[in-house]
N, C-alpha and C positions, 0 to 999 in steps of 0.2 A: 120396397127399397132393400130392405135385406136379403131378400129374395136372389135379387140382383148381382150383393154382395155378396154370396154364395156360390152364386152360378159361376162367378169369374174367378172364383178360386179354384170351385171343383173340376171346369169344363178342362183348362188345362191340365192336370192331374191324371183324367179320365184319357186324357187323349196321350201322353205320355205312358200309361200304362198299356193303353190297345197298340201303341206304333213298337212297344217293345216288346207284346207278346207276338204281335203280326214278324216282328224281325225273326226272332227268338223259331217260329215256326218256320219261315222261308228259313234260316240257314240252316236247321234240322232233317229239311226236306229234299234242300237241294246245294245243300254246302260241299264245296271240296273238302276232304277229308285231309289230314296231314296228324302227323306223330311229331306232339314234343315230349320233350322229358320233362316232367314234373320237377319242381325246384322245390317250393315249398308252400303252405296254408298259413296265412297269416289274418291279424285280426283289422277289419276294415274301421279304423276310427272316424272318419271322414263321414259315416252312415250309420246314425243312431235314430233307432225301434224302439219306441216303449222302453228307452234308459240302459238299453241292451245293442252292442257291436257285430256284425253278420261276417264271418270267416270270406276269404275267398281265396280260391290257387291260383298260385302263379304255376307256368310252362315257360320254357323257350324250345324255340326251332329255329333252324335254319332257314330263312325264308326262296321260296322255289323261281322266284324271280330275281331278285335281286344278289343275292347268295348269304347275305350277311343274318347276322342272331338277330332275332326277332324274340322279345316276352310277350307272352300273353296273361291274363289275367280275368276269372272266372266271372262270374252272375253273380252275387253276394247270396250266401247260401247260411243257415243257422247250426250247420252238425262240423263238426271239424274233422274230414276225413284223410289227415294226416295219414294215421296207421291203415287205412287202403290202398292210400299211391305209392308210400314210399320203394323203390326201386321200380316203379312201373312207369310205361307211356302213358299219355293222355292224349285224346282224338280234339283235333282243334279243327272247327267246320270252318269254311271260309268262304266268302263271298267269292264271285272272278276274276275281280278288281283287286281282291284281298286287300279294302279299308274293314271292312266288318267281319269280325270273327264271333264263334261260342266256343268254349270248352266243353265239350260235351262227356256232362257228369255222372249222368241216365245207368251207368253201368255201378254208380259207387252210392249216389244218395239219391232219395225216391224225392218225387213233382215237389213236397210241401213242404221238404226242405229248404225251398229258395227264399228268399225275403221279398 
């Protein structure tokens, strides 16, 4: 019986975390690239770890189909890497469709910084 009650907790869980690294790979792999500007790092209250809040960056761009401002907004990450971006681009991967994006942050904080 518990057993049970276990499985239908974790199974979701489990598959939520494989369909986001599987995303997470496919747009890394084969994402169109695009340059926004960095706006700002802010703290994610919405997502609490062990009593602890995970930073994530915002971007905007111009979006290449539509034309208008587009934000994007990162993976939730545990290092606050303000004083790397500021006055710099950031590489936003994007699907074809461009519903799915990543920030790609690979150049400022290493893998075990994500949450």
């Amino acid at each position: 019986g518990l057993g049970t009650i276990f499985a239908m907790l974790g199974i979701p869980l489990v598959t939520v975390t494989i369909r986001s690294a599987r995303r997470k790979a496919r747009l890394l792999r084969s994402g169109r690239p695009i340059e926004a500007e960095f706006l700002h790092v802010y703290v994610d209250k919405s997502l609490e770890i062990n009593g602890k809040h995970p930073f994530r960056v915002a971007a905007q761009a111009s979006d290449q189909v539509t034309g208008k401002l587009r934000r994007f907004n990162s993976l939730p990450i545990w290092v606050d890497p303000t004083a790397l971006l500021k006055g710099r681009k950031v590489t936003v991967l994007m699907d074809s469709n461009g519903g799915e994006y990543l920030i790609d942050l690979s150049d400022v904080v290493d893998e075990s910084a994500y949450a």
